[in-house]
C-alpha positions in Angstrom: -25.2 16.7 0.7 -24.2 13.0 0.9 -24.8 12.7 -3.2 -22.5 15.5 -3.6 -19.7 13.7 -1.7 -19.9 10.3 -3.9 -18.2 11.6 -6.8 -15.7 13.3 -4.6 -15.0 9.8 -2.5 -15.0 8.0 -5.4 -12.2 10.1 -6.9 -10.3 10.1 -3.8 -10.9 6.6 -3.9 -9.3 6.0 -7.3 -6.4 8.0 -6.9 -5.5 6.3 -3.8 -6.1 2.6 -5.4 -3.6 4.2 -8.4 -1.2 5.2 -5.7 -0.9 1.5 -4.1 -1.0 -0.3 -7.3 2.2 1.9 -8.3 3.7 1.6 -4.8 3.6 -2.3 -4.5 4.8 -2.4 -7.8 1.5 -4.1 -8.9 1.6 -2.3 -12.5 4.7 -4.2 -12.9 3.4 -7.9 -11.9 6.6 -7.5 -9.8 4.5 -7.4 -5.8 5.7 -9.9 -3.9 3.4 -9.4 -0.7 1.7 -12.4 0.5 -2.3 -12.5 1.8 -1.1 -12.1 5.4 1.4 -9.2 4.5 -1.4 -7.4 3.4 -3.4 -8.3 6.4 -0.5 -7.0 8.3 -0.5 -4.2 6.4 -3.8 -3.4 6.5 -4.1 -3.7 10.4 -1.4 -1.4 10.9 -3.2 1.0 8.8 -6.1 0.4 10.6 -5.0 0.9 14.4 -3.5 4.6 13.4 -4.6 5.7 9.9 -3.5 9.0 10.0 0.1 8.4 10.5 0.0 5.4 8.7 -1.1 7.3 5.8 1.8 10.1 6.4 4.1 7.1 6.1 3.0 6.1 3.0 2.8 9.1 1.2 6.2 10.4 2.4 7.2 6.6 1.5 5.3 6.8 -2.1 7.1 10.1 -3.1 11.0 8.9 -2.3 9.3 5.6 -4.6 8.4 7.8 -7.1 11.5 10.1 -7.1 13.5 6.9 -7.2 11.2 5.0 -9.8 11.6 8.3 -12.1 15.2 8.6 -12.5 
């Protein structure tokens, strides 16, 4: 069962890696984050990952919609 779910996680994976590349605006050289924003970032994420991950994806999508036009 757990081989079956590798392909699955790693695609899951990957699109979410796409997602915060495009967010942070790495694709553009144009992140300005520091190290310990991203640790900051990535403790928030960690102390309530559900909502934290609601917040980005509602935050990615007004990115998007605004990126697109």
């Amino acid at each position: 069962m757990e081989e079956q779910l590798k392909p699955y996680h790693q695609s899951v994976k990957d699109t979410l890696k796409q997602d915060l590349t495009r967010y942070y605006e790495v694709d553009l050289d144009n992140c300005t984050m520091t190290p310990q924003m991203w640790v900051d970032e990535l403790a928030e994420c960690m102390l309530d990952s559900q909502k934290y991950k609601e917040n980005f994806y509602k935050l990615l999508k007004e990115y998007n919609d605004e990126r697109e036009q």
